[in-house]
C-alpha positions as CSV (number, residue, x, y, z in Angstrom):
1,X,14.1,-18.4,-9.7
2,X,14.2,-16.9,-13.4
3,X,14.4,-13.4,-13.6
4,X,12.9,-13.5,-17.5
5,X,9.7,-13.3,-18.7
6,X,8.6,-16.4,-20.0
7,X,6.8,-16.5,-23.9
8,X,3.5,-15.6,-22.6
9,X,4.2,-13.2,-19.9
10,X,6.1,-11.6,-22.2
11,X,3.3,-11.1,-25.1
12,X,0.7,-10.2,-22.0
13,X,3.2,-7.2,-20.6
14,X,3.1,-6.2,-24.0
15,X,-0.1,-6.0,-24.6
16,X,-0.8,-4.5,-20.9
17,X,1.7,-1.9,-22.2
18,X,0.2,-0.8,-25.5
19,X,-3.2,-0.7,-23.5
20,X,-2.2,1.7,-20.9
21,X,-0.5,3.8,-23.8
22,X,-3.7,4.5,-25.4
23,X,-6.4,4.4,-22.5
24,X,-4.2,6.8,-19.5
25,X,-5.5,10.5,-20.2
26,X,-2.6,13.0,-19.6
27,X,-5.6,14.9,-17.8
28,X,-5.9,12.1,-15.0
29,X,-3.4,13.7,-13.0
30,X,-1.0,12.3,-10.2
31,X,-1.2,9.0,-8.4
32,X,-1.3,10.5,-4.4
33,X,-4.2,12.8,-5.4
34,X,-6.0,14.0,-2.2
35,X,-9.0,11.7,-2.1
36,X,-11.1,14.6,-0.5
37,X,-11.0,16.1,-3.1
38,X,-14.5,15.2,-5.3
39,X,-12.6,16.0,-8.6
40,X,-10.1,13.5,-7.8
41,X,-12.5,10.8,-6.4
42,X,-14.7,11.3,-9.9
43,X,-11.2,10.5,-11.6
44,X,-10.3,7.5,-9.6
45,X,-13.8,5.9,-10.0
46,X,-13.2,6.8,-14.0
47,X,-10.1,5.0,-14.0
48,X,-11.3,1.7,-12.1
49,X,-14.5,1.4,-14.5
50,X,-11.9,2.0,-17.4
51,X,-10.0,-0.9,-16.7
52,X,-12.6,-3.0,-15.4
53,X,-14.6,-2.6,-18.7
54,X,-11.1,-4.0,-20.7
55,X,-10.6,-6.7,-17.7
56,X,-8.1,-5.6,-16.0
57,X,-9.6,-3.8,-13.0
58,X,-9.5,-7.2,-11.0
59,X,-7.6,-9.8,-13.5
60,X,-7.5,-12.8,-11.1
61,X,-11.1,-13.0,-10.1
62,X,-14.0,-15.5,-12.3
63,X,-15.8,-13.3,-14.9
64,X,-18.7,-13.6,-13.3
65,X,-17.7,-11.2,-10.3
66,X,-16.8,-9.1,-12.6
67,X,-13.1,-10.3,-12.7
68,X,-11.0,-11.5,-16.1
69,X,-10.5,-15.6,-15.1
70,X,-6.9,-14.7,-14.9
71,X,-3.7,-15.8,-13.7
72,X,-2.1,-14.2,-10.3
73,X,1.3,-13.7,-13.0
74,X,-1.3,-11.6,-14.9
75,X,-2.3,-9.0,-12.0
76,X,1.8,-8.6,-10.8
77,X,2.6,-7.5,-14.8
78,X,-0.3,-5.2,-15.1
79,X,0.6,-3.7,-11.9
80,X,4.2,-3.5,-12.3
81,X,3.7,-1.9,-15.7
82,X,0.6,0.5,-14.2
83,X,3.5,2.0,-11.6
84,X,5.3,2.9,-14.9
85,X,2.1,5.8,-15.6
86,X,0.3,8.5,-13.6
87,X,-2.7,7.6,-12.9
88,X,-5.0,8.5,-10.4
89,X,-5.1,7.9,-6.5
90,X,-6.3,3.7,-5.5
91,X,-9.1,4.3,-2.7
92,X,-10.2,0.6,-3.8
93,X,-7.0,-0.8,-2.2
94,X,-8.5,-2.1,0.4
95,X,-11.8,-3.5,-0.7
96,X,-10.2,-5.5,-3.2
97,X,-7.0,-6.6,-2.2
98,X,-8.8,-7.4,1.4
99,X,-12.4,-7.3,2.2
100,X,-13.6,-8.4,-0.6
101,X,-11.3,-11.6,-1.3
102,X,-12.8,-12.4,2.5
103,X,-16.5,-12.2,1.2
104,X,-15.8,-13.8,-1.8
105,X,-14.0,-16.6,0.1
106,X,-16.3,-16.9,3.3
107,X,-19.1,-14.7,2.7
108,X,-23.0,-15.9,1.4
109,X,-23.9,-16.6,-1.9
110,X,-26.0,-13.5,-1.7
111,X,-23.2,-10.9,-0.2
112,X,-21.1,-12.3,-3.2
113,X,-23.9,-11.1,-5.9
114,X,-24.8,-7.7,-3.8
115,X,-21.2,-6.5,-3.2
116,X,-18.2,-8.5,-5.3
117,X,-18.9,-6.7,-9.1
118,X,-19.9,-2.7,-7.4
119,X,-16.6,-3.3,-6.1
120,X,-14.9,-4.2,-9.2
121,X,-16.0,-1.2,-11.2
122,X,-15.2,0.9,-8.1
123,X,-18.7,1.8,-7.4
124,X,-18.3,1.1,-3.9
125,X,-15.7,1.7,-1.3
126,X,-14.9,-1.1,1.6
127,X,-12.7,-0.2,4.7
128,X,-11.1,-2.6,7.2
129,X,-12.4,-2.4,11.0
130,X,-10.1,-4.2,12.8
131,X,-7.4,-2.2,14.7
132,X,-8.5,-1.0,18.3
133,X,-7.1,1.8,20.4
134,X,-6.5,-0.8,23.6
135,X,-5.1,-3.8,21.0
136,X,-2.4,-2.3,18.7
137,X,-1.3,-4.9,16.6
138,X,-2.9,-7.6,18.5
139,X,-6.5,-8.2,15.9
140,X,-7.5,-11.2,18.4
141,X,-7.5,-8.4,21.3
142,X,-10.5,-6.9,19.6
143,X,-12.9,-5.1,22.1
144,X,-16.0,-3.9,20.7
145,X,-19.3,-5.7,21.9
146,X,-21.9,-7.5,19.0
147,X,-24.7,-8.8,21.4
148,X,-27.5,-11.3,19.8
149,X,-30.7,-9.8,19.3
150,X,-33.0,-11.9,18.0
151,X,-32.3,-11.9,14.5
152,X,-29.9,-8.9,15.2
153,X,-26.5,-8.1,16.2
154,X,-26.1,-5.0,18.4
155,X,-22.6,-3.8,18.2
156,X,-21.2,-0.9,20.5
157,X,-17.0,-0.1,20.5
158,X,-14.5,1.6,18.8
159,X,-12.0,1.5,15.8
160,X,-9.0,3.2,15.2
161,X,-6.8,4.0,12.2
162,X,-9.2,3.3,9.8
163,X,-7.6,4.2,6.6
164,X,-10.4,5.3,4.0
165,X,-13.6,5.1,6.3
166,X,-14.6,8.9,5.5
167,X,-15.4,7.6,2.3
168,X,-16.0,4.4,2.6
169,X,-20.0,2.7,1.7
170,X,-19.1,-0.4,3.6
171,X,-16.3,-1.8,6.4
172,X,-15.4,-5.7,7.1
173,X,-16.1,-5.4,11.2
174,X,-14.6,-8.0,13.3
175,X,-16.4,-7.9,16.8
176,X,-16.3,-10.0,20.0
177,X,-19.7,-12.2,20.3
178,X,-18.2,-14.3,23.5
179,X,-15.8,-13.0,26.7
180,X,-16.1,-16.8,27.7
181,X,-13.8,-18.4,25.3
182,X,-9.9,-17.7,25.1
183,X,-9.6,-14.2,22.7
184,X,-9.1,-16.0,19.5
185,X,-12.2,-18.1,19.4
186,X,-14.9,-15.9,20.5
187,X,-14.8,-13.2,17.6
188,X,-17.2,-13.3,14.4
189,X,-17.0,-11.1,11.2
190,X,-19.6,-8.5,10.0
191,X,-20.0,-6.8,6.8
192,X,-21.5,-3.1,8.0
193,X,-22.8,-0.3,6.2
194,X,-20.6,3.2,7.1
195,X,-23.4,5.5,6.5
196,X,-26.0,3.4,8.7
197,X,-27.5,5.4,12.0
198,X,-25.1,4.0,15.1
199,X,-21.7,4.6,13.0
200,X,-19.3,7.7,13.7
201,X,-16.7,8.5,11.4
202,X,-14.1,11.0,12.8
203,X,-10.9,11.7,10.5
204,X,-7.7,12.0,12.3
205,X,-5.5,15.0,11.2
206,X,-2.0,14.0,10.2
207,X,1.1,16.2,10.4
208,X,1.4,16.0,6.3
209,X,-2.2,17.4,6.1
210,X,-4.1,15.0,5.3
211,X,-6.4,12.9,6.9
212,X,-6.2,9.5,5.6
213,X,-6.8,7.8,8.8
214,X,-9.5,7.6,11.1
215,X,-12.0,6.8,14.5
216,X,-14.7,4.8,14.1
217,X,-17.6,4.3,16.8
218,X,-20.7,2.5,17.1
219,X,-23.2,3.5,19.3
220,X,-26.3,0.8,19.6
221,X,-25.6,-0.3,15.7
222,X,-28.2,-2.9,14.7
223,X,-27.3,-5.3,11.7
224,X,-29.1,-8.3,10.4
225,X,-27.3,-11.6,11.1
226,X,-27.3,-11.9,7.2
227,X,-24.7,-9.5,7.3
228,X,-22.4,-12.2,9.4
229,X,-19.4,-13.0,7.4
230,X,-18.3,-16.3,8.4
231,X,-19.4,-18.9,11.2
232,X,-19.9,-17.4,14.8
233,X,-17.3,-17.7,16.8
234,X,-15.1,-17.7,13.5
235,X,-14.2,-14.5,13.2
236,X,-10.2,-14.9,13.7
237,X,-9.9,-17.7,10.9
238,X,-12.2,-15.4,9.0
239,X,-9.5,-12.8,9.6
240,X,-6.7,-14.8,8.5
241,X,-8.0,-14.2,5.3
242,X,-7.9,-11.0,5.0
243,X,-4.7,-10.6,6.7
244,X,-3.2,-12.4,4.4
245,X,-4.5,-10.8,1.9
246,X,-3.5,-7.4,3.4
247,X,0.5,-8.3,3.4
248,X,0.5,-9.2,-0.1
249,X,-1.2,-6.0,-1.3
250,X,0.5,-3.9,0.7
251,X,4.4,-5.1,0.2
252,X,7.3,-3.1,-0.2
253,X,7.8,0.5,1.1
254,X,7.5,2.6,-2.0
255,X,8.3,6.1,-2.0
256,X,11.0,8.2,-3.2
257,X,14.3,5.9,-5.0
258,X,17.9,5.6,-4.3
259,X,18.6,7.4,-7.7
260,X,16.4,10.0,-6.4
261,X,18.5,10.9,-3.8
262,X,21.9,10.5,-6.0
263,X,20.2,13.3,-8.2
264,X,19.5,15.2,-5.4
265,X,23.1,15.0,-3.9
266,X,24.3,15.9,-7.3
267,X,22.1,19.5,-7.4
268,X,23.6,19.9,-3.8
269,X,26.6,21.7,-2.6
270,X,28.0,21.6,0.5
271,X,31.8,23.0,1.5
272,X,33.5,20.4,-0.4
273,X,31.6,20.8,-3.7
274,X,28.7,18.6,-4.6
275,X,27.3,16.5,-2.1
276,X,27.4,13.3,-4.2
277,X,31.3,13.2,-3.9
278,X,31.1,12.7,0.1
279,X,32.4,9.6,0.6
280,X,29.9,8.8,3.4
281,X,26.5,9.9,2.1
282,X,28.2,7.5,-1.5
283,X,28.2,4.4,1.2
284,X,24.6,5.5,2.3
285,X,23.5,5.3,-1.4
286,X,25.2,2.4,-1.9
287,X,23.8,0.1,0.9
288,X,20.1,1.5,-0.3
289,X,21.1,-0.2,-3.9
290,X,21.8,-3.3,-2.4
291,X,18.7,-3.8,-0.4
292,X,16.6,-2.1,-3.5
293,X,17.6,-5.0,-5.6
294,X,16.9,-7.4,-2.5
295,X,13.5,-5.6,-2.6
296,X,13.4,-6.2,-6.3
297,X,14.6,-10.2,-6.5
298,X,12.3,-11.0,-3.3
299,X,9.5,-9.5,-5.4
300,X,10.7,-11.8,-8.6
301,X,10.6,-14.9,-6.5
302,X,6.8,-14.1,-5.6
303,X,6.2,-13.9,-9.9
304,X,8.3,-17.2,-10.3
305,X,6.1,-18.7,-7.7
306,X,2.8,-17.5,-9.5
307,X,3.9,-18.4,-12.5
308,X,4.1,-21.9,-11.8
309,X,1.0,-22.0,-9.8
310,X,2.8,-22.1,-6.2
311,X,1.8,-19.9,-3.4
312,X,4.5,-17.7,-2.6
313,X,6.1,-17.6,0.8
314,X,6.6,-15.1,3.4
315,X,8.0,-12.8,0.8
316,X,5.6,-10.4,1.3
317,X,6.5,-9.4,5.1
318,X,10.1,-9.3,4.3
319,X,9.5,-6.3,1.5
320,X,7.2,-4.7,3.8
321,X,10.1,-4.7,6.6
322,X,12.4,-3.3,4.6
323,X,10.7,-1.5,2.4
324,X,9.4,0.7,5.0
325,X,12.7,1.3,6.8
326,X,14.0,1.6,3.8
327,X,11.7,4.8,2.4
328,X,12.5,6.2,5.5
329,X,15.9,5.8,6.2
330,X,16.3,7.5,2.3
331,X,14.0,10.5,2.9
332,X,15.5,11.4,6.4
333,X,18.7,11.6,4.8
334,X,17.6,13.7,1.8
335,X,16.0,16.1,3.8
336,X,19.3,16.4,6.1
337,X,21.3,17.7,2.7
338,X,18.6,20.0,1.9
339,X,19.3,21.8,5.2
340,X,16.6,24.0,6.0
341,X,15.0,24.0,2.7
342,X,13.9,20.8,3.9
343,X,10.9,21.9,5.8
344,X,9.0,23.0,2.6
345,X,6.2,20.8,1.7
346,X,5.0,23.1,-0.8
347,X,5.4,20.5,-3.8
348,X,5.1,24.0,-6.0
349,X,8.5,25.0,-4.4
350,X,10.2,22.5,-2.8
351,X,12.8,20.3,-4.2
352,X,11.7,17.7,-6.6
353,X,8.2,18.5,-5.7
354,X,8.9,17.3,-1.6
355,X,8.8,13.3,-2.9
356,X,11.3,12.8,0.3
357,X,8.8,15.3,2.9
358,X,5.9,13.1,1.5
359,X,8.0,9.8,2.2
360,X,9.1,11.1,5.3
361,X,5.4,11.5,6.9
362,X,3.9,8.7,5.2
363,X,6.4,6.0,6.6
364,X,6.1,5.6,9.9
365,X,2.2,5.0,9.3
366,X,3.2,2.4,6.4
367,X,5.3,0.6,9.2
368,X,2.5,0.3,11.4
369,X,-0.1,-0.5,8.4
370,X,-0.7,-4.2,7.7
371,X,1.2,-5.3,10.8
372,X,3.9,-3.5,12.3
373,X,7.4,-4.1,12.3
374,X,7.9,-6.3,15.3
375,X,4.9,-8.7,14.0
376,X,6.4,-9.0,11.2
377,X,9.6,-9.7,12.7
378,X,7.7,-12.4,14.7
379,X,6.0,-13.8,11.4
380,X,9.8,-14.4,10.0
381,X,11.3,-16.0,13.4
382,X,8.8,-18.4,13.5
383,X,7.3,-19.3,10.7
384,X,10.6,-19.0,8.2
385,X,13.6,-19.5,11.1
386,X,11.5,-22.2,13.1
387,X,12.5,-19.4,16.2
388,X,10.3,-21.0,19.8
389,X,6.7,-18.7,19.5
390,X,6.8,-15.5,22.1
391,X,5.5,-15.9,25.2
392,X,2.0,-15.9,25.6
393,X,0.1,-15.6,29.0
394,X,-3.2,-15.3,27.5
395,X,-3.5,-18.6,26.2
396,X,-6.3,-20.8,26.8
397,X,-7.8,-18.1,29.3
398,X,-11.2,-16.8,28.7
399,X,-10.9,-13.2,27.3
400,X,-13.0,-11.9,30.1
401,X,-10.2,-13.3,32.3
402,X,-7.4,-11.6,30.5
403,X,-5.6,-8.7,32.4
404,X,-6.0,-5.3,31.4
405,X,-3.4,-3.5,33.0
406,X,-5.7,-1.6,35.1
């Protein structure tokens, strides 16, 4: 592993750097944004159209999706020198670290012209319609119906936690198209239109506020079997795709630092003088370094591995593990020292604008997100530890055959 910049990554974070010095507007405000907000969607859209015109929107796909031909070293610089400026909210997370990849790897020649380069310039929103209220973290125990119709697909079910799909154009939809098969090979992938007759947003309200998440039900939806992603009956390998994609774009925890929290501690008195000098909340502090710079190495490997060309490991799932924990492990313990100050959300009032009340709602969502902690777990026993696979008493039984609990 080398934790240097080589010649040429070097000259390129450079040149990222002087390019986000003269092209980020003081005026585009903070990165968390409130996406309902239409002032703050009009600035994101700005942003992603900004970058995409210089090439950087989308550096690693061919120029003629609207990408730069680049290398995967390129994208991890520009983002890791991006996080260094406020910039406006990413509602395009999604579409093009997941759904879009899919299409562009599986999809037809004709989705790929329609829907790869609106993307890009953040024209268009995608969302991600997997999760189901009955599965949890199990994609393959998708229940929502797409019946052959002739040259349609009627599709009737449910999704839940939805993130983005009150403003989302399109959704990747993975459906069940065959009860007969075992779970994992009778699913096929859809690309849907949100706003099409038969679809049913409803946000879910969050105890921060906002309502990032959401339901999603179809009622009769007709699509053309053009709008099949993938083979019939492929739908999981189709999947794996964008799961895949999902863990690497979604990584570490984020949120609030450990030096955040030493500054708070050193603002803070308690009955033995500033909070920073208790010996306990110093080992706290301390153990959040150490696994910060895990967090930070782990992520170096991943650019080591790009930069030679390999595809990196299971790197990915370990910084989402911890990170997660990690952001909220930090913020509980911040907002224990602030006492009862700590309930203020008010960024106007509370301390350091409530980074650690913001962290503190947002985690246990971000360790659901993208798999939750115990699949991830899973993904590390067995695929890095060689651990024996989980039990699994569904295998090789026809989905119509699996028990339901009831």
């Amino acid at each position: 592993m080398d934790f240097n910049d080589t010649a040429e990554e070097a000259a390129y974070r450079a040149q990222v750097r002087g390019w986000l010095k003269a092209n980020v507007p003081p005026s585009l405000g903070a990165r968390e944004n409130g996406l309902e907000d239409p002032a703050s969607m009009d600035a994101c859209k700005a942003w992603q159209a900004k970058k995409a015109d210089a090439g950087y929107a989308c550096i690693t796909w061919p120029k003629e999706w609207g990408g730069a031909g680049g290398a995967s070293w390129q994208s991890v610089i520009f983002g890791q020198e991006e996080a260094g400026f406020e910039v406006p909210g990413n509602p395009f997370a999604i579409g093009l670290g997941m759904c879009v990849p899919t299409v562009m790897a599986v999809g037809a020649e004709a989705d790929k012209l329609r829907f790869v380069r609106p993307a890009a310039r953040g024209d268009e929103i995608w969302c991600q319609l997997f999760s189901e209220p009955a599965g949890g973290s199990d994609v393959a125990a998708a229940r929502t119906r797409a019946v052959k119709d002739g040259d349609d697909w009627v599709i009737n079910g449910q999704k839940v936690w939805t993130s983005g799909a009150h403003y989302s154009d399109f959704g990747l939809l993975l459906a069940r198209t065959d009860v007969d098969v075992p779970k994992h090979k009778g699913m096929t992938m859809f690309w849907i239109d949100m706003h099409a007759a038969g679809v049913e947003v409803r946000p879910i309200h969050q105890m921060s506020g906002a309502s990032n998440f959401n339901e999603v039900y179809f009622t009769d939806l007709r699509i053309k079997d053009s709008q099949r992603v993938g083979a019939v009956g492929d739908g999981w390998k189709t999947s794996l795709v964008t799961l895949m994609n999902e863990r690497l774009s979604i990584g570490g925890g984020g949120g609030p630092s450990h030096k955040l929290v030493l500054k708070l501690a050193q603002d803070i008195a308690v009955l033995a003088g500033p909070a920073a000098k208790d010996a306990g909340l110093r080992e706290k502090i301390a153990d959040w370094f150490v696994q910060a710079e895990g967090l930070k190495y782990t992520r170096y490997r991943t650019l080591t591995a790009l930069s030679r060309g390999q595809t990196p490991g299971p790197e990915s799932s370990i910084g989402k593990v911890v990170g997660a924990n990690l952001m909220q492990d930090m913020a509980n313990t911040a907002m224990e020292l602030e006492d009862q100050f700590g309930i203020i959300s008010d960024p106007a009032t509370a301390a350091l604008s409530g980074a650690f009340q913001s962290a503190l709602m947002g985690a246990p969502g971000l360790r659901i997100a993208g798999g939750t902690d115990e699949i991830l777990r899973n993904i590390i026993a067995e695929r890095v530890l060689g651990l024996p696979q989980d039990v699994r008493l569904d295998k090789n039984v026809a989905f119509k055959d699996v028990p339901t609990g009831r």
